[in-house]
C-alpha positions in Angstrom: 121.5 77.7 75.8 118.3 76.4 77.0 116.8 77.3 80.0 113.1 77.7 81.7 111.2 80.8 82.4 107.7 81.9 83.7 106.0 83.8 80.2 103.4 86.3 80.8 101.2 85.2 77.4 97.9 87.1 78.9 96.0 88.9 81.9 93.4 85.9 82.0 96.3 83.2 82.8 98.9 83.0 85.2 102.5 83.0 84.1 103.6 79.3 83.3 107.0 78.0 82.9 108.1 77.1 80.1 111.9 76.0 77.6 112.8 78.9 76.4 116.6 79.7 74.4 119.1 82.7 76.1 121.4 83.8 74.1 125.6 84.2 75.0 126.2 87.6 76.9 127.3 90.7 74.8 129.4 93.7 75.6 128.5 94.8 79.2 126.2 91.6 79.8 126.3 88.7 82.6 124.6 85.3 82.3 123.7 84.9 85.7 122.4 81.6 86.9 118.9 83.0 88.9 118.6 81.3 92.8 115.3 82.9 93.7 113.9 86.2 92.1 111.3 88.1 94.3 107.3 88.6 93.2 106.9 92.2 93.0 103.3 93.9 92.7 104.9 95.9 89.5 105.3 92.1 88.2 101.4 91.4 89.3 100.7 94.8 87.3 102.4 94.5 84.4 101.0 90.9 84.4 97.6 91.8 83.9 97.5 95.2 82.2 99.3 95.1 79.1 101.9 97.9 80.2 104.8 95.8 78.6 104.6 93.9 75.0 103.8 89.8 75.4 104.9 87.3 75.4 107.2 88.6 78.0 109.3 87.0 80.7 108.7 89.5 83.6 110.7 89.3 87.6 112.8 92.1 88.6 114.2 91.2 91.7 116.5 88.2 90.8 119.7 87.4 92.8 121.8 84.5 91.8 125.5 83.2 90.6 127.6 84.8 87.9 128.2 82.4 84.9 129.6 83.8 82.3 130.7 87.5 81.2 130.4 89.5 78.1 133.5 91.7 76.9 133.7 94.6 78.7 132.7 93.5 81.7 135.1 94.6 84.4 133.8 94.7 88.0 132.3 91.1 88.1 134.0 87.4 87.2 132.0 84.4 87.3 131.2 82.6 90.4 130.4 86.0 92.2 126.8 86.3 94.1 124.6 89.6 92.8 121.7 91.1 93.3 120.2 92.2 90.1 118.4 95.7 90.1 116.9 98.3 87.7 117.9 99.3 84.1 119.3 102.8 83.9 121.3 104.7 81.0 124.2 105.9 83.1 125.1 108.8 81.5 121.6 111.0 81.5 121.4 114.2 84.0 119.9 111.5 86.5 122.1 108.6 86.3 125.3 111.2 86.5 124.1 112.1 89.9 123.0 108.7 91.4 119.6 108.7 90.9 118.9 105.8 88.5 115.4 105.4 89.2 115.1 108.5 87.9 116.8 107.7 84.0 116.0 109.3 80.8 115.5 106.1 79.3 113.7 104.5 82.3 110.5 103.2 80.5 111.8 101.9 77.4 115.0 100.3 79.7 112.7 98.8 81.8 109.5 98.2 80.4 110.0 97.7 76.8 110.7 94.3 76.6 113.9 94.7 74.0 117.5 95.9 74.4 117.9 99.6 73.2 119.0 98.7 69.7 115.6 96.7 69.7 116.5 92.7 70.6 115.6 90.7 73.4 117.9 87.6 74.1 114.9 84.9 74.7 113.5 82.9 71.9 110.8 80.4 71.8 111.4 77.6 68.6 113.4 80.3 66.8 110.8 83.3 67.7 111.6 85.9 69.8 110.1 86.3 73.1 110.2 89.5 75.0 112.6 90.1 77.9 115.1 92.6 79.9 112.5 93.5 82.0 113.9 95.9 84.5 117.2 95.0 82.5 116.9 91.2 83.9 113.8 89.2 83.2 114.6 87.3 86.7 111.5 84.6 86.5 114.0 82.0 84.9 116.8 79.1 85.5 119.0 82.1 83.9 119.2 86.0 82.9 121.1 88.3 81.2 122.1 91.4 82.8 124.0 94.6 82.3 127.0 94.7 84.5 126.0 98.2 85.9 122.2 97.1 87.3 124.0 94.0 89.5 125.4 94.5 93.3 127.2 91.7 94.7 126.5 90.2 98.0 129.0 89.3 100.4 129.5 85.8 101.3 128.2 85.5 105.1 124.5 86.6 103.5 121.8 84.1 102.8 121.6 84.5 98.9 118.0 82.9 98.1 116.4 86.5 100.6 118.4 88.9 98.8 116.4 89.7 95.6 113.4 92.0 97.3 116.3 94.2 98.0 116.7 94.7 94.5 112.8 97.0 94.7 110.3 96.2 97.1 112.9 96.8 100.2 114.8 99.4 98.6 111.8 101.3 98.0 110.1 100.9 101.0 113.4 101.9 103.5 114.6 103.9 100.3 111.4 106.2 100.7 111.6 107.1 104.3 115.2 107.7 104.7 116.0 109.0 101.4 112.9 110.9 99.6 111.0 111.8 102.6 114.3 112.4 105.0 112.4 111.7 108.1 114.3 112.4 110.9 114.7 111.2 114.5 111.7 112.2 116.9 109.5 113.0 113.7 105.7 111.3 113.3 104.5 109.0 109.9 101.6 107.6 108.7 102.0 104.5 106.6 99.1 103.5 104.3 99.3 99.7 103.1 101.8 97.1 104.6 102.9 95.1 102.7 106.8 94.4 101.7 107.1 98.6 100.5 105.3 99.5 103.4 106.4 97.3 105.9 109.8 98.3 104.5 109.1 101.8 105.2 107.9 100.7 109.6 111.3 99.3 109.5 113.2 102.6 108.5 111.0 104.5 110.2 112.6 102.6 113.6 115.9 103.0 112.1 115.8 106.8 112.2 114.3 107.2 115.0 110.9 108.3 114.0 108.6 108.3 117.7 105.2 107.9 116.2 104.8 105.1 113.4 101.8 104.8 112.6 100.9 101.7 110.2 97.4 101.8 108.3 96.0 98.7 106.3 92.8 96.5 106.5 94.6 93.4 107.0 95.0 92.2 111.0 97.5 90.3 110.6 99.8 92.5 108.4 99.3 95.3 111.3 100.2 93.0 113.8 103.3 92.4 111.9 103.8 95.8 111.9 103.5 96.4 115.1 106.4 93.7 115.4 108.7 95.4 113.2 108.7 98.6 115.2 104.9 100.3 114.2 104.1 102.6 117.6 100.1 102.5 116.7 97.9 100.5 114.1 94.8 101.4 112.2 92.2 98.9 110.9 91.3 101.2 108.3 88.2 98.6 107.4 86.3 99.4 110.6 86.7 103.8 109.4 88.2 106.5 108.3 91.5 106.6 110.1 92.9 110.3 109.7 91.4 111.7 113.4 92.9 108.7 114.7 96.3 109.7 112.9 95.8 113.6 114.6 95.0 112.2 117.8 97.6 110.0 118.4 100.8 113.2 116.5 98.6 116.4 118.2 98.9 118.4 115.3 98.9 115.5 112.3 101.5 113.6 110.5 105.0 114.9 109.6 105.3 112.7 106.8 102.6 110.1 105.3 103.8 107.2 102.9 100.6 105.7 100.8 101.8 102.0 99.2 98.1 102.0 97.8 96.4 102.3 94.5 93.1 103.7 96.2 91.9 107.2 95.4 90.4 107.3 99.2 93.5 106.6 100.8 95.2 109.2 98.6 92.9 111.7 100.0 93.4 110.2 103.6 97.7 110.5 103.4 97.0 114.3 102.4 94.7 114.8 104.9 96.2 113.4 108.2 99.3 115.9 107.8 100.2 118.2 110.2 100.8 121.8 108.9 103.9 121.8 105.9 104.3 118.0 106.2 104.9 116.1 103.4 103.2 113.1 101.5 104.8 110.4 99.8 103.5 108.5 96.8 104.9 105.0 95.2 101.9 104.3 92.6 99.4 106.1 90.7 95.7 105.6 91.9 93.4 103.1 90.3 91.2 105.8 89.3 91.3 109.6 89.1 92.2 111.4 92.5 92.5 115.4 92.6 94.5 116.8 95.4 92.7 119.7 97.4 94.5 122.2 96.4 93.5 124.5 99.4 94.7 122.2 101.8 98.5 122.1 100.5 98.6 125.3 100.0 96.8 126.1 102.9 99.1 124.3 105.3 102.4 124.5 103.1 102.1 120.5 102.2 104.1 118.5 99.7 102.6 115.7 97.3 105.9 113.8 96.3 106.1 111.2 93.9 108.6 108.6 94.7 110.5 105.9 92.4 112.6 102.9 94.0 113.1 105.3 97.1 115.1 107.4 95.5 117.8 105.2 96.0 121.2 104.5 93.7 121.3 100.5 93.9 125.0 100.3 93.8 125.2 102.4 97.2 122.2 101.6 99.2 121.9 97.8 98.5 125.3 97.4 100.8 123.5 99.8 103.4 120.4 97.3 103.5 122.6 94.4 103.9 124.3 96.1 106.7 120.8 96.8 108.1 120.1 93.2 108.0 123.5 91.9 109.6 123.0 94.1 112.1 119.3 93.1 112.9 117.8 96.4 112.5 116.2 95.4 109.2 114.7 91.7 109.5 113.3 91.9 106.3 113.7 88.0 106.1 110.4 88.4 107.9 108.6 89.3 105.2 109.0 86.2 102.9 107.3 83.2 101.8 109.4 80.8 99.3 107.7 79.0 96.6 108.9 76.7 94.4 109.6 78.2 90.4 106.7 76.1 89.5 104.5 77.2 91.7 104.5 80.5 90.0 100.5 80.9 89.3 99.8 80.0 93.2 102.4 82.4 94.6 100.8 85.2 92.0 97.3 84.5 93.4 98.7 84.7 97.4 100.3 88.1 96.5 97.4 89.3 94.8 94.9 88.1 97.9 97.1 89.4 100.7 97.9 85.8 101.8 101.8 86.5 101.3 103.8 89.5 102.0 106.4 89.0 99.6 106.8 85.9 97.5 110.0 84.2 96.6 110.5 82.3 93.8 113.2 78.9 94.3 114.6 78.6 90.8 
């Protein structure tokens, strides 16, 4: 079947869209036909550093229509509405206790580019193409997915918003309610906001959390924050902001949540905790960062390391869309729709901070 996708060639070009063929689903596979797949930063990452084999078709945060089933297939039928998320094993230590970010064979699932017995189902002219990224490859008309990595949406919900569910959300609300646990009347420090971290001011409302305090150099993201339920905002351009952060808690931070690649700021979310708080992590540092040991041990802190919020797709996608219907999680907010081929232009706005989260129209 012919379809179009965006193919990542190399760092020093944007994706571009082009014919590519898709094979027929196998056993435990879905053709589903995309509607809009979300931009993700991992995309922008992968993009541009290599960390996957090219020429790959990248997008994990696709939500579209059923077409067609492979055998096997048992919980879906064509013509239902999914949300497509990440590649896990189901059967690994991990995966048998609901946390499938956390899969054996995450990397190779995921990032690898190939089904585990080593084929991708996208060829260019009769040569293969790379594929399954985050088990979907979601920057096309069309993707094959396994069966287990899709959550179907309910009717009443706006399909083309729901991809960024699928990572960027999930992570962001994922993080705060389910790795860090922060509870109601508790204090956070959120470094970076954009769709994770503004994702994480949103839950941070949710729970009940009295001080949220949102961090970034970007005025018009921290205004935006301050809109979705930040108490205090930090223009982290015009200083350091971690006295700020222990003025405005007493003591410091109960929980910080860095979104950042900066080695600074991975020094700052550490160092604007109060005594035996905790600090959560969603990407290494551009850079080498060595946490002061004295302080953790010194004050009983935690460095936690954080993947998709810790979150099992199949049960906390329906929690986010309850979230939304109730209004509590307007994450509709963050989003900016582009047109499929306007792929290179919404990949430049993500990477400039003129877009929070970019979604592709198929």
């Amino acid at each position: 079947m012919r379809i179009l996708a965006a193919i990542s060639r190399d760092a020093g070009r944007p994706p571009a869209v082009e014919p590519l063929d898709i094979e027929a689903p196998r056993d435990g596979e879905m053709l589903v036909r995309i509607v809009a797949s979300g931009i993700c930063h991992t995309d922008i990452n992968v993009h541009e550093r290599d960390r996957s084999p090219k020429p790959i078709v990248l997008g994990h945060e696709g939500a579209g229509v059923v077409e067609r089933v492979g055998a096997a297939v048992t919980r879906f039928v064509p013509g239902d509405r999914v949300i497509l998320s990440v590649s896990f094993c189901g059967e690994c230590p991990s995966c048998r206790q609901n946390a499938q970010s956390y899969c054996y064979e995450c990397l190779p699932r995921n990032f690898g580019g190939r089904r585990p017995d080593g084929s991708t189902p996208l060829a260019q002219s009769g040569t293969p193409v790379n594929a399954r990224f985050f088990g979907q490859s979601s920057f096309a008309t069309y993707s094959l997915a396994d069966e287990r990595s899709a959550v179907k949406v309910p009717d009443d919900m706006p399909l083309e918003i729901m991809g960024p569910l699928a990572c960027g959300v999930m992570t962001g609300v994922g993080s705060v309610i389910n790795s860090l646990g922060v509870r109601a009347g508790q204090s956070i420090a959120i470094f970076g906001t954009g769709a994770v971290g503004l994702s994480a001011v949103m839950a941070a409302k949710i729970v009940g959390a009295t001080r949220i305090i949102a961090v970034d150099v970007v005025p018009s993201r921290l205004e935006l924050a301050l809109q979705l339920g930040a108490t205090h905002a930090i223009d982290a351009a015009a200083g350091n902001p971690v006295q700020a952060i222990r003025d405005w808690t007493r003591h410091g931070a109960d929980f910080s949540f860095n979104t950042t690649r900066s080695p600074a700021v991975f020094t700052q979310a550490l160092e604007c905790l109060a005594m035996r708080g905790v600090a959560g992590f969603v990407g290494a540092p551009l850079g080498s960062w060595t946490p002061d040991m004295f302080q953790i041990l010194s004050g009983g802190r935690t460095v936690r390391g954080i993947l998709g919020g810790d979150a099992s797709p199949g049960l906390f996608i329906p929690l986010l869309i309850e979230y939304y219907r109730q209004g509590r999680l307007p994450f509709d907010r963050l989003i900016r729709f582009y047109p499929f081929q306007d792929i290179a232009r919404a990949f430049a706005d993500c990477e400039h901070g003129v877009t929070v989260k970019a979604v592709l129209r198929m």
